[in-house]
Wavefront OBJ file of the C-alpha trace (Angstrom):
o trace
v 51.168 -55.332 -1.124
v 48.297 -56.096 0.953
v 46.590 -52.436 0.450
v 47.682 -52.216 -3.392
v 45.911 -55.379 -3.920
v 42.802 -54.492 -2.387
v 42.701 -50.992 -3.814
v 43.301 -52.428 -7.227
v 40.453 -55.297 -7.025
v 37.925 -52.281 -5.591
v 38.441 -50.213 -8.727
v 37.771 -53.298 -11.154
v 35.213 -54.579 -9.184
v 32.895 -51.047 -9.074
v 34.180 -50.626 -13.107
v 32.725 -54.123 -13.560
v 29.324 -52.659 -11.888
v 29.470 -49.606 -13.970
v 28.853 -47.419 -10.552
v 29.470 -44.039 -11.662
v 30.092 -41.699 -8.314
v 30.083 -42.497 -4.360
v 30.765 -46.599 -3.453
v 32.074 -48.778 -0.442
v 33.494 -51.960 -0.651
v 34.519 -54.533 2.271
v 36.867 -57.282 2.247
v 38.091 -60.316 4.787
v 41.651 -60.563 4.227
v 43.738 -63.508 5.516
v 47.413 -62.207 6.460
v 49.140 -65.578 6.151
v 48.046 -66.240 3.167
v 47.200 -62.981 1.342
v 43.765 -64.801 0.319
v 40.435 -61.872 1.020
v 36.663 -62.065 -0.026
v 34.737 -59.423 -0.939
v 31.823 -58.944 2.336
v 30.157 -56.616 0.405
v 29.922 -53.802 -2.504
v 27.541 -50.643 -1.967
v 26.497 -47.892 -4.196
v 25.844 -45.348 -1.510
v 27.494 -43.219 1.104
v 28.591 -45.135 4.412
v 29.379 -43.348 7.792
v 32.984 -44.390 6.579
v 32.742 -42.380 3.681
v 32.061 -39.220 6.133
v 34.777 -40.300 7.896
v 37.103 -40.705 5.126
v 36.135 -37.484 3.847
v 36.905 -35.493 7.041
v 40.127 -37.843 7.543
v 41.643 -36.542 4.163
v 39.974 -33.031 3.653
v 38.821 -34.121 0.180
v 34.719 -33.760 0.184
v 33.704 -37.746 -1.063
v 29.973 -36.963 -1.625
v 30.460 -33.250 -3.136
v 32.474 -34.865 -5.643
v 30.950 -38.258 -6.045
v 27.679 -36.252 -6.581
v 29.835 -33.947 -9.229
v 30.709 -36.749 -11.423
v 27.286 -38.757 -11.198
v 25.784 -35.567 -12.781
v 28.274 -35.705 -15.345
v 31.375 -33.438 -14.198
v 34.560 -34.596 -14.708
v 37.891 -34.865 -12.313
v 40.268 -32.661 -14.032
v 37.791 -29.452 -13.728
v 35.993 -29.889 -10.289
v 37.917 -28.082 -7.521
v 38.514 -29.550 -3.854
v 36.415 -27.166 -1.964
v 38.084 -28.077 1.347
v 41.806 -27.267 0.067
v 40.421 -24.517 -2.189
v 43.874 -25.497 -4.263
v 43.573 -28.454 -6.323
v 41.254 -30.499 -8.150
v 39.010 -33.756 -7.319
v 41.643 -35.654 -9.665
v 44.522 -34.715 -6.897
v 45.252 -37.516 -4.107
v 45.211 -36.828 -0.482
v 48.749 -37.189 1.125
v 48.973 -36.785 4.771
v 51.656 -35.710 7.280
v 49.662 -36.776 9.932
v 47.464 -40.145 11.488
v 44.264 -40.905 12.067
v 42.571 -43.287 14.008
v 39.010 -44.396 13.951
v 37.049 -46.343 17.210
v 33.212 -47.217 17.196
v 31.545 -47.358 20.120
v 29.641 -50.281 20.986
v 27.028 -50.307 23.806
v 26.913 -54.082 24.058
v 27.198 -53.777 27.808
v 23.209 -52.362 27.882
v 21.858 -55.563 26.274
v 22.850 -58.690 28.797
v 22.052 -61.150 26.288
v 23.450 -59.751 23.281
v 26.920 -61.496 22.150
v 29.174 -58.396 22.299
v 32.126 -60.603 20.230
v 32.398 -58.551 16.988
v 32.314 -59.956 13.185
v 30.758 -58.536 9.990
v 27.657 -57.309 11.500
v 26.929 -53.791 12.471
v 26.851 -53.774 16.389
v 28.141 -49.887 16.686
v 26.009 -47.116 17.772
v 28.767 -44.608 16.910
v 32.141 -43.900 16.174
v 34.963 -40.971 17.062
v 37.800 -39.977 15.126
v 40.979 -38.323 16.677
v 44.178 -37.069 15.007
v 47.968 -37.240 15.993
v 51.239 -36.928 14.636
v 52.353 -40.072 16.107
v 49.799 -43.461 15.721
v 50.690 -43.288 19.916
v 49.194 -39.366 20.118
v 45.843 -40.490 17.914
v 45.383 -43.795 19.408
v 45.264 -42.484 22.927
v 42.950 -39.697 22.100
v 40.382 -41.891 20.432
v 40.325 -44.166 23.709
v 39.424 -41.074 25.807
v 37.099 -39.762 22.861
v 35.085 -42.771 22.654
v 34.787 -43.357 26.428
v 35.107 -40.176 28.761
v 35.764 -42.608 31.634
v 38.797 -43.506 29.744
v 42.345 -42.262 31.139
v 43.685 -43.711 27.162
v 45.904 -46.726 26.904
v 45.625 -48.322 30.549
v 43.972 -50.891 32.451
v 41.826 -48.934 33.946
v 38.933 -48.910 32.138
v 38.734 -52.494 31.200
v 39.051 -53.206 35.327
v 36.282 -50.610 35.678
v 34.340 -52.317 32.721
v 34.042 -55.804 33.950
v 31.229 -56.933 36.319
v 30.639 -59.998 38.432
v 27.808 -61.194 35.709
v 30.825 -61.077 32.888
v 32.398 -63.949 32.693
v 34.998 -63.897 30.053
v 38.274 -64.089 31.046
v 41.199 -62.044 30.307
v 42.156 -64.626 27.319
v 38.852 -64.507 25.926
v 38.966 -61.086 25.659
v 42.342 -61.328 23.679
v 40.848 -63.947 21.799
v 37.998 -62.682 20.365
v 37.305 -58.752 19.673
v 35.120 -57.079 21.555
v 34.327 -53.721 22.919
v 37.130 -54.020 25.787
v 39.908 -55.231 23.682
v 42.148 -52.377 23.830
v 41.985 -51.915 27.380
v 42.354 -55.810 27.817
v 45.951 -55.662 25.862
v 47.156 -52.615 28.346
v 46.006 -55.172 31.048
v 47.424 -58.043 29.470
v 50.571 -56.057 29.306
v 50.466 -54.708 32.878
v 50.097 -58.999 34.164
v 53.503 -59.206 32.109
v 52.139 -60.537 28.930
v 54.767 -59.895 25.694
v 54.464 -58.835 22.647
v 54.611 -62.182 21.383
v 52.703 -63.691 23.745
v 49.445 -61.309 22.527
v 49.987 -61.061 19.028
v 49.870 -65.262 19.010
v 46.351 -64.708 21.082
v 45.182 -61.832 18.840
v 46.738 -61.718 15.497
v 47.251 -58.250 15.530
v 50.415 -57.058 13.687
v 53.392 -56.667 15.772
v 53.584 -53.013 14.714
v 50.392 -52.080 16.232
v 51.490 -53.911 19.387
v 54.815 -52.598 19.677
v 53.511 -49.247 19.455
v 50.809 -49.324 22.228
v 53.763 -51.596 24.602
v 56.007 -47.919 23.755
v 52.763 -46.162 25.656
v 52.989 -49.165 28.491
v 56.499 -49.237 28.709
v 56.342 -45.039 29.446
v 53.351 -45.430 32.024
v 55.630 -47.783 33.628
v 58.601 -45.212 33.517
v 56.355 -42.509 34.991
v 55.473 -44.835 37.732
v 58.631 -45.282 38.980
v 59.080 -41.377 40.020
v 56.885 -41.651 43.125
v 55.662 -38.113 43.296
v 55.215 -34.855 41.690
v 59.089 -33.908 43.290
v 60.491 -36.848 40.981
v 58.695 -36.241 38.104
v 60.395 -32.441 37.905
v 63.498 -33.475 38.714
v 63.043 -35.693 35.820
v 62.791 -32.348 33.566
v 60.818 -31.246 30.800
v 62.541 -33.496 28.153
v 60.479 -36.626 29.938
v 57.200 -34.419 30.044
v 57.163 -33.333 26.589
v 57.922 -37.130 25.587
v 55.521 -38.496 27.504
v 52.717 -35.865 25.962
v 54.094 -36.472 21.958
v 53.085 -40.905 23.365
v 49.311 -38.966 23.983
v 49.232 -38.952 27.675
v 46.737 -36.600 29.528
v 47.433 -34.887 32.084
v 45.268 -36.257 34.545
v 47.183 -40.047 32.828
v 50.405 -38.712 33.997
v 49.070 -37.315 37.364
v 47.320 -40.794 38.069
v 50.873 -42.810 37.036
v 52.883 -40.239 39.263
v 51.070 -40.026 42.148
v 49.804 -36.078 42.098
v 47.327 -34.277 41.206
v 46.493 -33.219 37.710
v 46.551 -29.695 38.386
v 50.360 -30.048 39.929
v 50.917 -31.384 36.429
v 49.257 -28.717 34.848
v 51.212 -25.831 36.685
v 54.392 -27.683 35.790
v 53.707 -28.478 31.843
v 52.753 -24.593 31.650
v 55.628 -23.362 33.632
v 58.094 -25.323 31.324
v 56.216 -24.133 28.469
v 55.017 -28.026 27.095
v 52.072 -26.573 25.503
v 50.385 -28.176 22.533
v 50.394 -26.557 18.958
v 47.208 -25.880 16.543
v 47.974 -28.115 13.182
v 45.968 -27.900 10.464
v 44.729 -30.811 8.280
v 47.312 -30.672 5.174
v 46.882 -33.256 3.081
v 48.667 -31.780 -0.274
v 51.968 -32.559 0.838
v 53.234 -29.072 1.384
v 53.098 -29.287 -2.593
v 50.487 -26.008 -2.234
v 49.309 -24.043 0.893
v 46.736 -25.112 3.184
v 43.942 -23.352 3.277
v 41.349 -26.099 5.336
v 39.938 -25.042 8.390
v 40.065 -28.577 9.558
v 42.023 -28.315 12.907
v 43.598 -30.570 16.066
v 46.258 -30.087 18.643
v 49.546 -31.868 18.853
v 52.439 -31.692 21.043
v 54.690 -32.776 18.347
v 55.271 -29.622 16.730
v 57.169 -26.310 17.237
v 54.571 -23.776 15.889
v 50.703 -22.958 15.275
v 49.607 -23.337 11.723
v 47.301 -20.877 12.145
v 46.516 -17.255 14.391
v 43.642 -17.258 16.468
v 40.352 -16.673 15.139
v 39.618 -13.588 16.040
v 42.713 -12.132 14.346
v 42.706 -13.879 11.401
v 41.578 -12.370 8.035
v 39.171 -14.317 6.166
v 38.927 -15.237 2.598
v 35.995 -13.702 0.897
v 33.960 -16.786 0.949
v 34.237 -17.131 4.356
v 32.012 -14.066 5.090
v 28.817 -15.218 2.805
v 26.055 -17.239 5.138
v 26.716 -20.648 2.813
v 30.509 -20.854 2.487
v 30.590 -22.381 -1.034
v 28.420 -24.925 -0.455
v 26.241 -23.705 -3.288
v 29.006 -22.579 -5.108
v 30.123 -24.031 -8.771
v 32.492 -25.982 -8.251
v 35.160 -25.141 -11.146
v 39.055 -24.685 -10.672
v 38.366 -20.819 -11.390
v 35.547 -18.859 -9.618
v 32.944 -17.194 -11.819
v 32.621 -13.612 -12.185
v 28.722 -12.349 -11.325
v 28.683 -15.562 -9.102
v 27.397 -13.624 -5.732
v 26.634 -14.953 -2.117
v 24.005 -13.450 0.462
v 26.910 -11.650 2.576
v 26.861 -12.115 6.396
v 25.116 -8.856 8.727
v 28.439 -6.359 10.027
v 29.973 -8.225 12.206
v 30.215 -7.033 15.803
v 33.630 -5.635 17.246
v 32.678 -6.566 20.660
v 29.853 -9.439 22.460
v 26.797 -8.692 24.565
v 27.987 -8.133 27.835
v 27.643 -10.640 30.466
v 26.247 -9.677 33.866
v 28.438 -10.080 37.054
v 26.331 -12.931 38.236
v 26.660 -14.927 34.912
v 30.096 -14.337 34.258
v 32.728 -15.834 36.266
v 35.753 -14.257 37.291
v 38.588 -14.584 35.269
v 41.859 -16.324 35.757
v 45.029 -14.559 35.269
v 46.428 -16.967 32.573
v 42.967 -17.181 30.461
v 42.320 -13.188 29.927
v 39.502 -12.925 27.912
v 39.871 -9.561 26.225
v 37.994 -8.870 23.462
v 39.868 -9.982 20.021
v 39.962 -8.047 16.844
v 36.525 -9.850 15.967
v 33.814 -11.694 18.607
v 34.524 -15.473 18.117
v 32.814 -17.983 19.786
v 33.118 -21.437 20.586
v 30.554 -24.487 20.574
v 31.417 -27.694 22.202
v 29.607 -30.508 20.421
v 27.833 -33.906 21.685
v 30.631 -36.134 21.280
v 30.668 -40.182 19.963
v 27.110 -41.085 19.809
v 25.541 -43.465 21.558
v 22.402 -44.960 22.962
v 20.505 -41.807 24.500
v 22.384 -39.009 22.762
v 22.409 -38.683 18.801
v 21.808 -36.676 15.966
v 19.205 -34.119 17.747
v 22.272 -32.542 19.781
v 24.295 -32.149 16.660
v 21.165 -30.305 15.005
v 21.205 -27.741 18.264
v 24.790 -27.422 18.020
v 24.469 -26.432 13.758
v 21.652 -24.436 14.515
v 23.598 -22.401 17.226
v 26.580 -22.640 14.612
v 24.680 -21.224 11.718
v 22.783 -18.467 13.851
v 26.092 -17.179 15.532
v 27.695 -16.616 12.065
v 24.547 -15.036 10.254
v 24.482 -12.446 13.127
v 28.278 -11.245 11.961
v 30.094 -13.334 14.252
v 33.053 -16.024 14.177
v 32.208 -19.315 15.369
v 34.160 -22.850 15.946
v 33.339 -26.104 16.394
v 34.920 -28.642 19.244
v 33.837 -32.542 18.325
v 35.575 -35.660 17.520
v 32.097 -36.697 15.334
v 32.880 -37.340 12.386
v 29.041 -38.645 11.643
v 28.138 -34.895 12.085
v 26.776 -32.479 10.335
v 28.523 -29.984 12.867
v 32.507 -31.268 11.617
v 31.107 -30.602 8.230
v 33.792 -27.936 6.356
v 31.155 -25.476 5.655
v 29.419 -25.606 8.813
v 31.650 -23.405 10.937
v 34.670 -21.084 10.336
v 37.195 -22.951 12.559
v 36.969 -26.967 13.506
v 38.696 -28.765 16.294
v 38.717 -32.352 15.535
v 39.724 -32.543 19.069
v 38.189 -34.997 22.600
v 35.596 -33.257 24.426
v 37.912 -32.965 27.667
v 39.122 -30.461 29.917
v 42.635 -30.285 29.616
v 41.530 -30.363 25.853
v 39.270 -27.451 25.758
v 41.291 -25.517 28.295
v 44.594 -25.501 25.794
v 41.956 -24.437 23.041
v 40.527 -21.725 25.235
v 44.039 -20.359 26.105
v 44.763 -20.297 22.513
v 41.528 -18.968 20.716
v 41.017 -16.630 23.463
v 37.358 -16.927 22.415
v 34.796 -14.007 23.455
v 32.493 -16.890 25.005
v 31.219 -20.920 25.037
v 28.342 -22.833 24.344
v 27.615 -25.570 26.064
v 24.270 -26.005 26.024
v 23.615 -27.773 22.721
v 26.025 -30.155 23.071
v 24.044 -32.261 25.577
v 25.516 -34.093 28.394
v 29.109 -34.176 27.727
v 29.722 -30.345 27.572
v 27.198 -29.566 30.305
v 29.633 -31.698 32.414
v 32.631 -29.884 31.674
v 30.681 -26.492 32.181
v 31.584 -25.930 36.030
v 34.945 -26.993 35.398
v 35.546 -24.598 32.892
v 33.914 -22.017 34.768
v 36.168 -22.473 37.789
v 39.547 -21.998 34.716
v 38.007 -18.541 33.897
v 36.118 -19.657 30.398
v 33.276 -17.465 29.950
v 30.044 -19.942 29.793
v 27.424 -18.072 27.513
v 23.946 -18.761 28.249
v 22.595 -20.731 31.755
v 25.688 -20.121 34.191
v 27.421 -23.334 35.275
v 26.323 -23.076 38.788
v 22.531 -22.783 37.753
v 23.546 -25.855 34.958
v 24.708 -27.693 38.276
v 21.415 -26.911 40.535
v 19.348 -28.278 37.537
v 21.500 -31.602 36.906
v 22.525 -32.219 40.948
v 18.788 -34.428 42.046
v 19.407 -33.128 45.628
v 20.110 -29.363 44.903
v 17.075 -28.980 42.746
v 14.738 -30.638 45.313
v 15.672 -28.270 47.118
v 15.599 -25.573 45.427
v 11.527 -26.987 44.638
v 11.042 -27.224 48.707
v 12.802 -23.616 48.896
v 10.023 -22.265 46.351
v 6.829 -24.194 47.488
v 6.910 -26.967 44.326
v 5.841 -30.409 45.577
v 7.243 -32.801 43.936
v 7.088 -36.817 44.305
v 8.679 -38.872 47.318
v 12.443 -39.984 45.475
v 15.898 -40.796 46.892
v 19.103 -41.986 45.022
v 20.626 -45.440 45.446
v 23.678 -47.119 44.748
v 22.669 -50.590 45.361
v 19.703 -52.590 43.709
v 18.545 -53.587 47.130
v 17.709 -50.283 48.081
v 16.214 -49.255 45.137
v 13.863 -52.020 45.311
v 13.265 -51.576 49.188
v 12.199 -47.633 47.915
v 9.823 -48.902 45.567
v 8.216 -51.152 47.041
v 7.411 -48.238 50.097
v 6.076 -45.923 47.744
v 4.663 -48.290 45.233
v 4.661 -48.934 42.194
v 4.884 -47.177 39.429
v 8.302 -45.743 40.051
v 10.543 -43.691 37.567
v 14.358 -44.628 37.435
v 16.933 -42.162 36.266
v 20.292 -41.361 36.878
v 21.313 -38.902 39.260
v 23.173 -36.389 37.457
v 21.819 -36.140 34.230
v 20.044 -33.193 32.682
v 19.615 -33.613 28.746
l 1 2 3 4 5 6 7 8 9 10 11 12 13 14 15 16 17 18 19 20 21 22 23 24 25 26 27 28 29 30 31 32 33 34 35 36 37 38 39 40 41 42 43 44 45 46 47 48 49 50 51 52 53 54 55 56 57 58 59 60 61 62 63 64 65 66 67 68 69 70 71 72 73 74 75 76 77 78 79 80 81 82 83 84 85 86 87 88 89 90 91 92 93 94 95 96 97 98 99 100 101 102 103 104 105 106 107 108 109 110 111 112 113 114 115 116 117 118 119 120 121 122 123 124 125 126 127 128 129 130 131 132 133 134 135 136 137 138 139 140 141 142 143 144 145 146 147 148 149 150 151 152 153 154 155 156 157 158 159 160 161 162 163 164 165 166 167 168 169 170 171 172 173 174 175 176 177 178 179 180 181 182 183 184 185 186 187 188 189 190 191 192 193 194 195 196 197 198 199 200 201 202 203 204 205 206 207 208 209 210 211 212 213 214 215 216 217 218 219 220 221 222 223 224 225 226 227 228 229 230 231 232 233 234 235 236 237 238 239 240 241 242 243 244 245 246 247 248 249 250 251 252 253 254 255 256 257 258 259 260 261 262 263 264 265 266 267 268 269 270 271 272 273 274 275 276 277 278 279 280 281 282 283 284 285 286 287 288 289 290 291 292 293 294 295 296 297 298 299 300 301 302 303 304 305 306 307 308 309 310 311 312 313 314 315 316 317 318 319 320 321 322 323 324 325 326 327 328 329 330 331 332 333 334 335 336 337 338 339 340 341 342 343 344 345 346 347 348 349 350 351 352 353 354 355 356 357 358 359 360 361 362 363 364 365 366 367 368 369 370 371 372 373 374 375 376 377 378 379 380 381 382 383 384 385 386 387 388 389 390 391 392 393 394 395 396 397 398 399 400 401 402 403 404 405 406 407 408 409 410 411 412 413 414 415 416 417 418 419 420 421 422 423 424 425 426 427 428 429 430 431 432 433 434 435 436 437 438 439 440 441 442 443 444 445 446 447 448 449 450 451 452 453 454 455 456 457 458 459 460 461 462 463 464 465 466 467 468 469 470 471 472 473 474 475 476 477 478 479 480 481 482 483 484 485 486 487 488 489 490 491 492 493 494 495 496 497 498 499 500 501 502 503 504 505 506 507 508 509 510 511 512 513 514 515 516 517 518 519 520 521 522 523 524 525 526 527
């Protein structure tokens, strides 16, 4: 009723306005007693409507534009399904879950309880086939020092200066209040108990107390010897609720490699989805991608193999294209350069030896992956996403195949036309490892991503990935303060007196033997 109601009201109230094309509308709606106000009406795009577009596969401003120009519905074709027309409704066989980032925690004085004002500096989306799967990705997407749905991170969050309580984070939203429910739930809180604190629908909480109450399960094995003898059935389970592997290493007591070797010997491997939202009423032809482990088969071949549509060898995709149900006849597109059967070979030095399970023999066609920047947030924005388009772009005009990793959807980089192949998928390793063993890619960028990818670049390395560009060692030396002071002292480069602290009391007792002015920085940070 509730989201009948609403949608209703927002199509009178913008047919009141007369707003022909792209608008967003916010409401405050009271559950008890199905009373809502309107926050606010906008003629304009939003980040939501980005979101919304890349959450449904139908292209929001392409169309909106269409119609303000004076196209109608019933002729203008969905260029992301390439099947029906802007008139036909999204319908989804899968979830998606949104979380902004807030980097309240930067600015002491700054209320970080959350209303109608804009307080995010970004956002991530993540996509499941359970709300459990999606939910648990997002918390890892939007915070890399997230395991997902534990306490963890909201123990790891909370600082002698912050003095809300466990309540008060219940009570009033915040950044933290995710993690606070897996706490609450981990002190023995209920269902009830929360919901009368936080209001939030019993479905939601019985869902993320099904993660909880699995944690707990896995907990119980006591060891990697346990959680085998507990077979596969509990594995594959455990990875449909979302967990990680490095989640289910931490709960059992191993390692997350032991995990690893044990999910790939028993064959628990994810499957490649794509983003269908027509219902299985027509094919799916999007290019929109994620991973799930609920799922007995890939949607799609790997890149390199698969044939592409004519309009996915032309520079612009159909960005500049018409529009209309039917293509055109004369209607041409610059045409990519002959694509190259094989990649510029690596040296010895640059390339590192490759593991047995992650062969990296040449497909049918070079493809290549990019890892993007991530959620944004304060010190990393929009100038890593231009790098990674303009590495995008410049890979596919020189003949080759290219994909996109990034849980962005503020990005120009998870655009449909940007790329041939998009992972809407979290920027870790386990992540990017399953895609790797899948795609089989010729080689990754990880350069242009900033600092999330350049920290998964001597990880991958060690699983055999081919790193294109600066090796990860050399990535390391530059980012690691005391390598690269000494690889200055090994070359003859002065450079200023510095040390690295992990206390405020030294750092002050530094300064004030050099003098001032000092420069602070973080130790292992290169972008």
């Amino acid at each position: 009723w509730e989201f009948n109601k609403l949608r209703e009201t927002a199509i009178k109230v913008i047919r009141h306005f007369g707003i022909v094309g792209e608008a967003n509308i916010q409401y405050a709606l009271d559950p008890k007693s199905r009373e809502y106000r309107i926050v606010e009406v906008n003629a304009r795009l939003s980040r939501s409507s980005a979101l919304a577009s890349k959450a449904t596969g139908y292209p929001i401003a392409y169309v909106a534009a269409k119609i303000a120009l004076g196209n109608d519905m019933a002729t203008l074709r969905n260029l992301v399904t390439r099947s029906t027309t802007a008139c036909f409704e999204p319908s989804l066989d899968y979830c998606v879950v949104k979380i902004p980032r807030w980097d309240t925690d930067k600015f002491p004085t700054v209320d970080s309880r959350l209303g109608t004002q804009m307080k995010s500096v970004g956002e991530v989306m993540s996509i499941g086939r359970s709300f459990q799967e999606a939910i648990q990705k997002a918390l890892r997407m939007v915070n890399e020092g997230s395991d997902g749905f534990d306490e963890g991170w909201y123990i790891r969050s909370k600082t002698k200066e912050d003095t809300r309580t466990l309540d008060d984070e219940l009570k009033y939203p915040g950044p933290l209040r995710l993690w606070a429910i897996a706490h609450a739930f981990e002190k023995g809180k209920s269902m009830a108990e929360i919901h009368a604190v936080t209001k939030i629908d019993p479905w939601f909480l019985a869902k993320l107390y099904s993660i909880h109450r699995c944690q707990r399960h896995v907990q119980t094995l006591k060891g990697l010897d346990q959680l085998k003898a507990s077979g596969p059935a509990l594995l594959r389970r455990c990875k449909q609720l979302g967990f990680s592997d490095r989640q289910l290493a931490k709960a059992a007591g191993c390692s997350a490699n032991d995990v690893v070797a044990m999910r790939v010997a028993w064959g628990v491997l994810p499957v490649v989805k794509q983003v269908d939202t027509l219902a299985a009423e027509f094919p799916a032809q999007t290019n929109y991608l994620y991973m799930t482990y609920v799922g007995g088969q890939h949607d799609v071949p790997p890149l390199g193999q698969e044939t592409l549509p004519p309009y996915k060898d032309s520079l612009y995709d159909s960005a500049f294209g018409k529009g209309h149900l039917d293509d055109e006849h004369g209607w041409t597109l610059p045409m990519k350069q002959n694509a190259l059967e094989t990649s510029p070979k690596l040296t010895a030095s640059m390339a590192p030896e490759v593991a047995e399970d992650m062969s990296l023999e040449v497909p049918q066609k070079a493809s290549f992956a990019v890892i993007g920047s991530g959620c944004y947030r304060i010190g990393a924005s929009v100038e890593f996403d231009w790098s990674c388009v303009s590495a995008v772009r410049t890979l596919r005009e020189t003949g080759h195949r290219a994909m996109v990793i990034n849980c962005n959807p503020e990005t120009v980089s998870t655009d449909y036309d940007e790329s041939d192949r998009l992972y809407f998928e979290e920027l870790t390793l386990e992540t990017v490892r399953e895609i790797c063993r899948f795609e089989v890619p010729t080689g990754v960028v990880v350069s242009v991503g900033g600092q999330t990818p350049n920290n998964l670049a001597p990880k991958l390395a060690m699983e055999g990935v081919r790193i294109l560009g600066t090796s990860a060692h050399s990535i390391d030396m530059a980012e690691d303060r005391s390598k690269f002071s000494h690889l200055c002292d090994s070359l003859g480069i002065d450079q200023p007196e510095w040390s690295q602290f992990v206390t405020l009391a030294e750092a002050l007792a530094f300064a004030e033997s050099v003098t001032y002015p000092v420069l602070v920085r973080p130790s292992y940070v290169l972008s």
